[in-house]
PDB file of N, CA, C and O in Angstrom:
ATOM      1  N   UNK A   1     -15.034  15.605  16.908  1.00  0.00           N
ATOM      2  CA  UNK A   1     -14.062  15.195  15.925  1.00  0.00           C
ATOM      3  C   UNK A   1     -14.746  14.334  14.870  1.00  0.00           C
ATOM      4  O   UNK A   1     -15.555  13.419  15.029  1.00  0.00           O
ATOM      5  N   UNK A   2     -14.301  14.773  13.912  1.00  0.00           N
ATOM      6  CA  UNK A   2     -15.147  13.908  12.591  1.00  0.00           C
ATOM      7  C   UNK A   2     -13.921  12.481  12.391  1.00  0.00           C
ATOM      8  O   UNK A   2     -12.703  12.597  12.525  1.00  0.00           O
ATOM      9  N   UNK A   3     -14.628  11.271  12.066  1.00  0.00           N
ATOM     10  CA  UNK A   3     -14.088  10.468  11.758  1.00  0.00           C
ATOM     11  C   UNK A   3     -13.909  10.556  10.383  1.00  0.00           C
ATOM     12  O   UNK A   3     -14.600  11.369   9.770  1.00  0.00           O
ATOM     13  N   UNK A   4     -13.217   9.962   9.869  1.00  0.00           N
ATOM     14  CA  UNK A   4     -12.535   9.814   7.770  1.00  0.00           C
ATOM     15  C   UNK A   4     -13.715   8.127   7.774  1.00  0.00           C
ATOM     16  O   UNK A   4     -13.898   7.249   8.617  1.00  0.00           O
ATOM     17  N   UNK A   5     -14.134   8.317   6.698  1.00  0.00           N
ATOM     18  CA  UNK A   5     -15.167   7.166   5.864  1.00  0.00           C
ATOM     19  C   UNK A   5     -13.896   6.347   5.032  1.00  0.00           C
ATOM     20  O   UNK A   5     -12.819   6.867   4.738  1.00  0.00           O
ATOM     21  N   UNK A   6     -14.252   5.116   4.772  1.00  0.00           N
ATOM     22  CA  UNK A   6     -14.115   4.698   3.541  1.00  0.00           C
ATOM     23  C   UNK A   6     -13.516   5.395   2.263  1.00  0.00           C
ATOM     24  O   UNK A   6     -12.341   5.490   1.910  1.00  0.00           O
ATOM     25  N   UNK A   7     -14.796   5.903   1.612  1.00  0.00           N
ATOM     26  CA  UNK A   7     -15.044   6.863   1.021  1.00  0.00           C
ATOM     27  C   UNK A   7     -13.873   7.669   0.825  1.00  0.00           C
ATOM     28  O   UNK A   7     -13.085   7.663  -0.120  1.00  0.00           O
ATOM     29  N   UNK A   8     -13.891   8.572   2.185  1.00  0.00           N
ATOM     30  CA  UNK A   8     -12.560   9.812   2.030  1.00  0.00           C
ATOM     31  C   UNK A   8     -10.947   8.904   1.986  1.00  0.00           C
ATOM     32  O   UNK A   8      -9.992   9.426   1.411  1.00  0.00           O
ATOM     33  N   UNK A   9     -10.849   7.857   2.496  1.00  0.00           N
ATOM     34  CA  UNK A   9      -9.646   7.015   2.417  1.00  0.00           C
ATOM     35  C   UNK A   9      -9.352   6.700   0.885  1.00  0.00           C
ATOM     36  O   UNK A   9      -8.217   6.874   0.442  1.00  0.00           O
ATOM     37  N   UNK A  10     -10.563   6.157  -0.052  1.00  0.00           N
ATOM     38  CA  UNK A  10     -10.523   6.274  -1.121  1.00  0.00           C
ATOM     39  C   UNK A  10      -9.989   7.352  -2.063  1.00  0.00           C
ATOM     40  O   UNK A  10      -9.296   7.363  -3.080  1.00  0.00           O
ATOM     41  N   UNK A  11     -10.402   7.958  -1.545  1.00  0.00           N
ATOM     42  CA  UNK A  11     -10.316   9.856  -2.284  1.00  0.00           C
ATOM     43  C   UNK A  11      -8.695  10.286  -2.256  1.00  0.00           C
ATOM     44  O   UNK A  11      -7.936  10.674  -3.145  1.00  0.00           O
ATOM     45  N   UNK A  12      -8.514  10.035  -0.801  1.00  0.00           N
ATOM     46  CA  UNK A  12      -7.415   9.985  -0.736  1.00  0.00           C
ATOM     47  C   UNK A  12      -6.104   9.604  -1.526  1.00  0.00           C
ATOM     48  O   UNK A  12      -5.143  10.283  -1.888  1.00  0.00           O
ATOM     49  N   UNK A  13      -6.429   8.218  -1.665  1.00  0.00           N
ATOM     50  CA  UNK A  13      -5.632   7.585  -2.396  1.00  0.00           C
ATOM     51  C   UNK A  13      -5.329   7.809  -3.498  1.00  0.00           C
ATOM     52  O   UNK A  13      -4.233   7.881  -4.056  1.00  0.00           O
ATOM     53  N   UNK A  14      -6.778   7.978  -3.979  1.00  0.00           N
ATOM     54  CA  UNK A  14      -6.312   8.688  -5.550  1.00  0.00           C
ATOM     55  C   UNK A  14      -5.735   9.940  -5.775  1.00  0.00           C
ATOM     56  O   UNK A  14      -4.954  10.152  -6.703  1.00  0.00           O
ATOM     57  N   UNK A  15      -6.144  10.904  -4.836  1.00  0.00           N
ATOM     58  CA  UNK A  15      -5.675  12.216  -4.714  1.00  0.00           C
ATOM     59  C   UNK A  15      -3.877  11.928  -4.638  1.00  0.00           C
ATOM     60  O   UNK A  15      -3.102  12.728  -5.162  1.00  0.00           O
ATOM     61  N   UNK A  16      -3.462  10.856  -4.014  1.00  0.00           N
ATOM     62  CA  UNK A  16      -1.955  10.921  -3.832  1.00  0.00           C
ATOM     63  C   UNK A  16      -1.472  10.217  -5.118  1.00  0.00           C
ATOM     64  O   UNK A  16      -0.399  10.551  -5.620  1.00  0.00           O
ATOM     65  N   UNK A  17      -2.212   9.284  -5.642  1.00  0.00           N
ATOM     66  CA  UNK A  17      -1.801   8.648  -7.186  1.00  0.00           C
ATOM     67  C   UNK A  17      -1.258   9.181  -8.143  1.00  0.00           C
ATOM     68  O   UNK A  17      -0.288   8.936  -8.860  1.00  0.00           O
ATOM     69  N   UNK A  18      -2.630  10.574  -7.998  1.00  0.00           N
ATOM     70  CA  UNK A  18      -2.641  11.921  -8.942  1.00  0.00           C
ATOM     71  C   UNK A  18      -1.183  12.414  -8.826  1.00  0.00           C
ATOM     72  O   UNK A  18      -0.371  12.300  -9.744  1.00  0.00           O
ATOM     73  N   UNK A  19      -0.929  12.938  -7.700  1.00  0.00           N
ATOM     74  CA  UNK A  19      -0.033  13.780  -7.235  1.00  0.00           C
ATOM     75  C   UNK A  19       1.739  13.091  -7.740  1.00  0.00           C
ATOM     76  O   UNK A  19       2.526  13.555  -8.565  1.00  0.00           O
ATOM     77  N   UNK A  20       1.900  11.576  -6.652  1.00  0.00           N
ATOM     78  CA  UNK A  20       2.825  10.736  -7.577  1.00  0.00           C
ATOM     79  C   UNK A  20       2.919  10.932  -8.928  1.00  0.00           C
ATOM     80  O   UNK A  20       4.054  11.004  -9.397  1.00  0.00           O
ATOM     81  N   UNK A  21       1.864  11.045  -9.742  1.00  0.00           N
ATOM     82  CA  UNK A  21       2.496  11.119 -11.412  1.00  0.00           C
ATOM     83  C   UNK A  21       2.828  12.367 -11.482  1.00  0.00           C
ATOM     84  O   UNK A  21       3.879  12.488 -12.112  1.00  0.00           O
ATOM     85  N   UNK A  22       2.302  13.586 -11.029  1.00  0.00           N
ATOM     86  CA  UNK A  22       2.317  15.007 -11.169  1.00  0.00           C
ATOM     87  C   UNK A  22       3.694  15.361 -11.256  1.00  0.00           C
ATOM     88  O   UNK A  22       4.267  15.972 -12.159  1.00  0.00           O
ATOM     89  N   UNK A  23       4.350  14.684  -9.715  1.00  0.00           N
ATOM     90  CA  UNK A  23       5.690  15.304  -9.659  1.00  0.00           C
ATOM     91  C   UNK A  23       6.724  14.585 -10.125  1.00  0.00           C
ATOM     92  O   UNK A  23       7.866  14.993 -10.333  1.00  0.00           O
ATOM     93  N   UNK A  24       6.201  13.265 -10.319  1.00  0.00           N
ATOM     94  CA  UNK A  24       6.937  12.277 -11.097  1.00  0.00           C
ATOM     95  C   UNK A  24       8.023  12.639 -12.184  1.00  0.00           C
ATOM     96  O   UNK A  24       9.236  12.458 -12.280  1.00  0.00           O
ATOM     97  N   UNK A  25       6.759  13.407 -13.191  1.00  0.00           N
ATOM     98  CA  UNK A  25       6.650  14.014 -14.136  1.00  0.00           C
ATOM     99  C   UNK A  25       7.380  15.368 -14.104  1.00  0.00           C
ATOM    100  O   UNK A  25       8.512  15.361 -14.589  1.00  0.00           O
ATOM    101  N   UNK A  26       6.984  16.353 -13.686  1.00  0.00           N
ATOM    102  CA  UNK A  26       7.655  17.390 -12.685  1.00  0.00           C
ATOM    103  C   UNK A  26       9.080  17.265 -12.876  1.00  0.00           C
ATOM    104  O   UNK A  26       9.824  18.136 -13.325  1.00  0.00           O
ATOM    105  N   UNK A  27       9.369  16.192 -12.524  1.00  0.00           N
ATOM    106  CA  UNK A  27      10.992  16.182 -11.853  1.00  0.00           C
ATOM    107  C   UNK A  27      11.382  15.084 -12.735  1.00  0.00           C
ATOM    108  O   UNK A  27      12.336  14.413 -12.341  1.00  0.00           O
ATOM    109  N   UNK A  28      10.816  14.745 -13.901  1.00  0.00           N
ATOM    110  CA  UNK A  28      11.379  13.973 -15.050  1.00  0.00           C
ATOM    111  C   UNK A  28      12.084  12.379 -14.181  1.00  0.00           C
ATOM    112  O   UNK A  28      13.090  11.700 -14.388  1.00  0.00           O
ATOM    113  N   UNK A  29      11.282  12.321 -13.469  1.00  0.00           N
ATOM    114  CA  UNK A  29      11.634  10.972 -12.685  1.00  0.00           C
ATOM    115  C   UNK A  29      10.319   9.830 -13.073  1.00  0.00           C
ATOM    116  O   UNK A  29       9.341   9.731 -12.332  1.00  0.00           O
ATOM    117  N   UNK A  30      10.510   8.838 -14.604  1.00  0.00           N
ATOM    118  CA  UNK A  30       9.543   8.560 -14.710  1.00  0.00           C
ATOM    119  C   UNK A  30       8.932   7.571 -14.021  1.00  0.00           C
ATOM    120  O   UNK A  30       9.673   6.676 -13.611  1.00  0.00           O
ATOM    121  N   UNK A  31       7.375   7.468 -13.702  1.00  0.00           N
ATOM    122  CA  UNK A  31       6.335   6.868 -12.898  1.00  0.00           C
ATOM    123  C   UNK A  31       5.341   6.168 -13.938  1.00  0.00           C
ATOM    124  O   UNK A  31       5.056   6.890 -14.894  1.00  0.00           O
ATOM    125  N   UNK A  32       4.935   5.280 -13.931  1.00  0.00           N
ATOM    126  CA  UNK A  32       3.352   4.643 -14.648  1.00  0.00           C
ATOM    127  C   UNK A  32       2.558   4.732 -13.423  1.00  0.00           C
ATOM    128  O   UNK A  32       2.889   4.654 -12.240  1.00  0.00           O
ATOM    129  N   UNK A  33       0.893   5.001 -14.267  1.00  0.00           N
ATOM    130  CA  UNK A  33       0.220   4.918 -13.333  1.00  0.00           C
ATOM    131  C   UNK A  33      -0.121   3.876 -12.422  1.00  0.00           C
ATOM    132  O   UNK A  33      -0.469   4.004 -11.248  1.00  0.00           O
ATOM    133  N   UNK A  34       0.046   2.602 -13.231  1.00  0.00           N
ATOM    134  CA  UNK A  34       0.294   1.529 -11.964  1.00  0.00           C
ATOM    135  C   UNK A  34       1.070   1.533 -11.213  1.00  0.00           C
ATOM    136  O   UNK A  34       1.230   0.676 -10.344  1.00  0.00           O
ATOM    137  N   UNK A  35       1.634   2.380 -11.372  1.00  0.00           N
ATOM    138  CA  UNK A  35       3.325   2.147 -10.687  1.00  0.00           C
ATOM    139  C   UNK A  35       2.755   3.146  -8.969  1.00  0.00           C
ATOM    140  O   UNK A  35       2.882   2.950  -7.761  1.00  0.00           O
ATOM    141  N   UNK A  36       2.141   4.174  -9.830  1.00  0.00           N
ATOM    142  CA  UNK A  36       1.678   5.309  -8.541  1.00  0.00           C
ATOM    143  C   UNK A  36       0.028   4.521  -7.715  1.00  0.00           C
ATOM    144  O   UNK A  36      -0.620   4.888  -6.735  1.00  0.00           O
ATOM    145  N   UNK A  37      -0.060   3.964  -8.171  1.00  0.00           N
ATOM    146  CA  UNK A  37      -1.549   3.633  -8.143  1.00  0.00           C
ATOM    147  C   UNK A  37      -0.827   2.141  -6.892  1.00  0.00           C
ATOM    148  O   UNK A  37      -1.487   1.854  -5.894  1.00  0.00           O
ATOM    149  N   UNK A  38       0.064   1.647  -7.098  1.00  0.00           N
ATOM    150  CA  UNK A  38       0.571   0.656  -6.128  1.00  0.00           C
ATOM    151  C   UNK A  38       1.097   1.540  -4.966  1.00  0.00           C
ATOM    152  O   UNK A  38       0.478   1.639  -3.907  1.00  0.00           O
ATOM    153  N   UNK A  39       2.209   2.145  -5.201  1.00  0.00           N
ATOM    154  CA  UNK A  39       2.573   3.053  -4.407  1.00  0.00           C
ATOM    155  C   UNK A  39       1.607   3.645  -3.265  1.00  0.00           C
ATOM    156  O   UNK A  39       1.845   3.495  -2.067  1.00  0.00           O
ATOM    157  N   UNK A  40       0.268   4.472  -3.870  1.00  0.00           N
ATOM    158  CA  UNK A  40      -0.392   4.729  -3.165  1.00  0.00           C
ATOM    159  C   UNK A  40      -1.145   4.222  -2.315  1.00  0.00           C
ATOM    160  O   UNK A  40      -1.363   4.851  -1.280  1.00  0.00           O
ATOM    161  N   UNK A  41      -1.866   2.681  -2.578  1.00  0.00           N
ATOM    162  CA  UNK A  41      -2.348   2.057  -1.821  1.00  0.00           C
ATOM    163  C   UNK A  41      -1.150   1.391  -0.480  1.00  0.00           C
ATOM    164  O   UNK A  41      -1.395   1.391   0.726  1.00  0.00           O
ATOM    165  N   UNK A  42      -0.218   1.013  -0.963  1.00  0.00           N
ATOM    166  CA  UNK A  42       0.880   0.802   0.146  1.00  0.00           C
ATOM    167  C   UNK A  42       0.801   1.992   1.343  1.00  0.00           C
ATOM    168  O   UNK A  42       0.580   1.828   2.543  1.00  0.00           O
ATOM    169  N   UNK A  43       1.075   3.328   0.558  1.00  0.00           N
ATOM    170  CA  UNK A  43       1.057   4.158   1.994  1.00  0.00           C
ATOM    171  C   UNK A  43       0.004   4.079   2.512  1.00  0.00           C
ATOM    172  O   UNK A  43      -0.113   3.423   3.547  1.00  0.00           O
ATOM    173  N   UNK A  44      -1.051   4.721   1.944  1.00  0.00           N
ATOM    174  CA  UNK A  44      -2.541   5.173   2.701  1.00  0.00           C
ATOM    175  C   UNK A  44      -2.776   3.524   3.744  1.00  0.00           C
ATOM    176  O   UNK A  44      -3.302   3.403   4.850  1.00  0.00           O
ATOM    177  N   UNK A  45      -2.156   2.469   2.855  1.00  0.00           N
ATOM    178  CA  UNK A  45      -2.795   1.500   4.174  1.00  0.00           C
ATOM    179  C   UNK A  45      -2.074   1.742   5.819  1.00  0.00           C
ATOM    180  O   UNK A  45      -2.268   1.111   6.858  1.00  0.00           O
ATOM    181  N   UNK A  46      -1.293   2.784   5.562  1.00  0.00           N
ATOM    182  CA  UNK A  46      -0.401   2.709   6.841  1.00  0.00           C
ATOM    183  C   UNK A  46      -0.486   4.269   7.100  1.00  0.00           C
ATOM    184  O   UNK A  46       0.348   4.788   7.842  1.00  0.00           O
ATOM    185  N   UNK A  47      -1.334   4.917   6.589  1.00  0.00           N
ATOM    186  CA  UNK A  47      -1.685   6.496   7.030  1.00  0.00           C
ATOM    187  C   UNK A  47      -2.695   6.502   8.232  1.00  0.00           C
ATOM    188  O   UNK A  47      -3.567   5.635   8.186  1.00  0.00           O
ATOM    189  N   UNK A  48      -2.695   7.309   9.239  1.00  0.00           N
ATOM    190  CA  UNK A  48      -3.942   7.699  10.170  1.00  0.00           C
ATOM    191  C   UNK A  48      -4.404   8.839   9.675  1.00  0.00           C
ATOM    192  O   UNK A  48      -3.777   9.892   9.787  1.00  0.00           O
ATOM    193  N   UNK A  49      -5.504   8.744   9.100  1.00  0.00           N
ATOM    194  CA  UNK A  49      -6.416   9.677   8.254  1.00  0.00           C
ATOM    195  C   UNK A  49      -7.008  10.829   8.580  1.00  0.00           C
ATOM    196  O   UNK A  49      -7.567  11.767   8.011  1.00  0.00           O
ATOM    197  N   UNK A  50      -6.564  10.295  10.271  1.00  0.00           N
ATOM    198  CA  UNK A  50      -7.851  11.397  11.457  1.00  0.00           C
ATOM    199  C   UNK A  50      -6.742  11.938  12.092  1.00  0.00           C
ATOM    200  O   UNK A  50      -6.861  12.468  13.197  1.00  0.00           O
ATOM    201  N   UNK A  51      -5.598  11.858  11.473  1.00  0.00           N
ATOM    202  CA  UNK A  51      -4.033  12.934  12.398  1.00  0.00           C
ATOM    203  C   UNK A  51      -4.065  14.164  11.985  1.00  0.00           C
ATOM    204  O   UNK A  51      -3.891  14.704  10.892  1.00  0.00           O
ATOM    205  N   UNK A  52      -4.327  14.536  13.079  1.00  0.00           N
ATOM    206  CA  UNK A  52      -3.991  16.645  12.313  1.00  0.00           C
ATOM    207  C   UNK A  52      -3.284  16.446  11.407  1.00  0.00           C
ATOM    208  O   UNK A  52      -3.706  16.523  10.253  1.00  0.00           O
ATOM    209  N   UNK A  53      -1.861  16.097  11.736  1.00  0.00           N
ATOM    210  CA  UNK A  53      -0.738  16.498  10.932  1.00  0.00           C
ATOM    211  C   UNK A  53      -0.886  15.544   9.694  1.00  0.00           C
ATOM    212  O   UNK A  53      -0.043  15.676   8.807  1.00  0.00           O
ATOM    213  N   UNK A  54      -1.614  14.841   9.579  1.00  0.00           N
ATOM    214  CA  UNK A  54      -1.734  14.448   7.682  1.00  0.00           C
ATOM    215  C   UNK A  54      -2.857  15.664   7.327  1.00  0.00           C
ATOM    216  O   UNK A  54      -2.567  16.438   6.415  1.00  0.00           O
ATOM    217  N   UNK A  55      -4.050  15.821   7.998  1.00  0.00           N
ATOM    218  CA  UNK A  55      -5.004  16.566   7.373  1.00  0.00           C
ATOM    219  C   UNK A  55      -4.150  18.336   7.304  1.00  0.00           C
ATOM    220  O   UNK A  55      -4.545  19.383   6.790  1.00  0.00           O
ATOM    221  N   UNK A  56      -3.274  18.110   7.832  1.00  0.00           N
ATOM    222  CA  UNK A  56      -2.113  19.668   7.400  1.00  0.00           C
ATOM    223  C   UNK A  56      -1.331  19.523   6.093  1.00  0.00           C
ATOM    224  O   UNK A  56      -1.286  20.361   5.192  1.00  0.00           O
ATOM    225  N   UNK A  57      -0.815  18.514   6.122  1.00  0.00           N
ATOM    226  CA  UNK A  57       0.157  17.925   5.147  1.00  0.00           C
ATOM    227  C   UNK A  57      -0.579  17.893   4.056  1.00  0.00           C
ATOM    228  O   UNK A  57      -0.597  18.611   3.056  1.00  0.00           O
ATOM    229  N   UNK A  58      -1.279  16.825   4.426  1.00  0.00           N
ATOM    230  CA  UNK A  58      -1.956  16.007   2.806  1.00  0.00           C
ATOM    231  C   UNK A  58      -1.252  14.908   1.975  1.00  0.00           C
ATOM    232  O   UNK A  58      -0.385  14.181   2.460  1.00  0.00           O
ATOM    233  N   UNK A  59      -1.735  14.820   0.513  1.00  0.00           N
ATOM    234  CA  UNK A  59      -1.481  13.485  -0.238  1.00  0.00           C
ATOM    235  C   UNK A  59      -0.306  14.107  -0.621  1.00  0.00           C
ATOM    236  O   UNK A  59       0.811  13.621  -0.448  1.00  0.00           O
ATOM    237  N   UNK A  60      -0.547  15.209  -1.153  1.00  0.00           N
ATOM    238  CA  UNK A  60       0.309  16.426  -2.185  1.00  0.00           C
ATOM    239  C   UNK A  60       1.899  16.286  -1.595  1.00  0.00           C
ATOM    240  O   UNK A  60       2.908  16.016  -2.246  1.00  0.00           O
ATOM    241  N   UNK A  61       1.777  16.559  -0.153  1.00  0.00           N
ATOM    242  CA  UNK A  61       3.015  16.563   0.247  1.00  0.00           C
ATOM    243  C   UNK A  61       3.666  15.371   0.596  1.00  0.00           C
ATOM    244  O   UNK A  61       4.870  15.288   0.357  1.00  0.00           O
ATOM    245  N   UNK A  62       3.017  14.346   1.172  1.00  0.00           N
ATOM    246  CA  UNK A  62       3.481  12.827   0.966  1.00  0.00           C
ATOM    247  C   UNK A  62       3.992  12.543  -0.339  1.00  0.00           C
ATOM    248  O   UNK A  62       5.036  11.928  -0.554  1.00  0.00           O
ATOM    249  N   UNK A  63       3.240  13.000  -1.180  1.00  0.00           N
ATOM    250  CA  UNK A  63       3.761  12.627  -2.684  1.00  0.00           C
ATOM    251  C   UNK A  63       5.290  13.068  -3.206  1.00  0.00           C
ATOM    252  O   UNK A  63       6.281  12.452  -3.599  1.00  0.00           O
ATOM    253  N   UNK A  64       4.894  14.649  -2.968  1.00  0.00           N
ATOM    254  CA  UNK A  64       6.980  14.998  -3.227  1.00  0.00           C
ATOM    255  C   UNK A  64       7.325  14.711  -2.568  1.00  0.00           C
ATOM    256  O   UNK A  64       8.223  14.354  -3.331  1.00  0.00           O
ATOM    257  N   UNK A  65       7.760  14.285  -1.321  1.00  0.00           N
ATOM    258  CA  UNK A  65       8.393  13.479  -0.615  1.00  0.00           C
ATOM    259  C   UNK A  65       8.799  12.211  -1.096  1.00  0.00           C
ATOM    260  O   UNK A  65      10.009  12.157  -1.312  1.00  0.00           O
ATOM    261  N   UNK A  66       8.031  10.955  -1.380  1.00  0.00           N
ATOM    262  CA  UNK A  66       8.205  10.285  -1.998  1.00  0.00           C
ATOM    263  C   UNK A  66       9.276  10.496  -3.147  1.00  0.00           C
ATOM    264  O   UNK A  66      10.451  10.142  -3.236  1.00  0.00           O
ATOM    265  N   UNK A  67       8.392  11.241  -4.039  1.00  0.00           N
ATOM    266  CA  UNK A  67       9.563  11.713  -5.057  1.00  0.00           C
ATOM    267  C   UNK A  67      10.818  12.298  -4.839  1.00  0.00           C
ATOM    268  O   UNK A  67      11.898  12.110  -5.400  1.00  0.00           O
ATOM    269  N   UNK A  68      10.503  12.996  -3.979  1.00  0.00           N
ATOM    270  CA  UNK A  68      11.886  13.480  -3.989  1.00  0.00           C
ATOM    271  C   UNK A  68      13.204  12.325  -3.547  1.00  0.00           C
ATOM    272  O   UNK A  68      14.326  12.287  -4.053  1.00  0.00           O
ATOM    273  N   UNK A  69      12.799  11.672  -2.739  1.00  0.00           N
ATOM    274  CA  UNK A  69      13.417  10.668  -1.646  1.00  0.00           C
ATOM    275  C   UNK A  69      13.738   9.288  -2.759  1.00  0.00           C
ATOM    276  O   UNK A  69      14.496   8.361  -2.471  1.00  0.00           O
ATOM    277  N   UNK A  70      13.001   9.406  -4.015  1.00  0.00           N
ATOM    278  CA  UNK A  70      12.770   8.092  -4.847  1.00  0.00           C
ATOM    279  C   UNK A  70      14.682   8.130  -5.765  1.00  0.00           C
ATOM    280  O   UNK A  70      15.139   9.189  -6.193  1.00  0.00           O
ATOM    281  N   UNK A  71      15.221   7.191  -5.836  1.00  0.00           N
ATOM    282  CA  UNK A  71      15.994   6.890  -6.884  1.00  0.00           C
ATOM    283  C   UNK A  71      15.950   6.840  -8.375  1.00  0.00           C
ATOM    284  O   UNK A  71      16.943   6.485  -9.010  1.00  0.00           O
TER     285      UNK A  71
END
């Protein structure tokens, strides 16, 4: 089993930042990038990086979720 670095936790994060504005945007629900860029560090600090089921999922789908679920 490969462990997740630093590094990929990083990647991560931004990869879900990305994604937060994407669908943000998407779904005319507006986001700043600080806004996603907070957001994201909040989750990922509470993600297990090395769970199948995130490395199935991903940032992408955490992200519409979020959005979708957002007010």
């Amino acid at each position: 089993m490969v462990t997740a670095t630093v590094i990929d936790r990083t990647r991560l994060t931004k990869d879900l930042e990305d994604s937060l504005v994407y669908f943000a945007h998407r779904q005319n629900k507006p986001l700043t990038r600080d806004e996603a860029a907070d957001i994201a560090r909040k989750v990922m600090a509470n993600v297990d990086i090395n769970n199948p089921a995130f490395a199935h999922k991903g940032p992408s789908w955490i992200a519409r979720e979020i959005i979708n679920n957002r007010k």
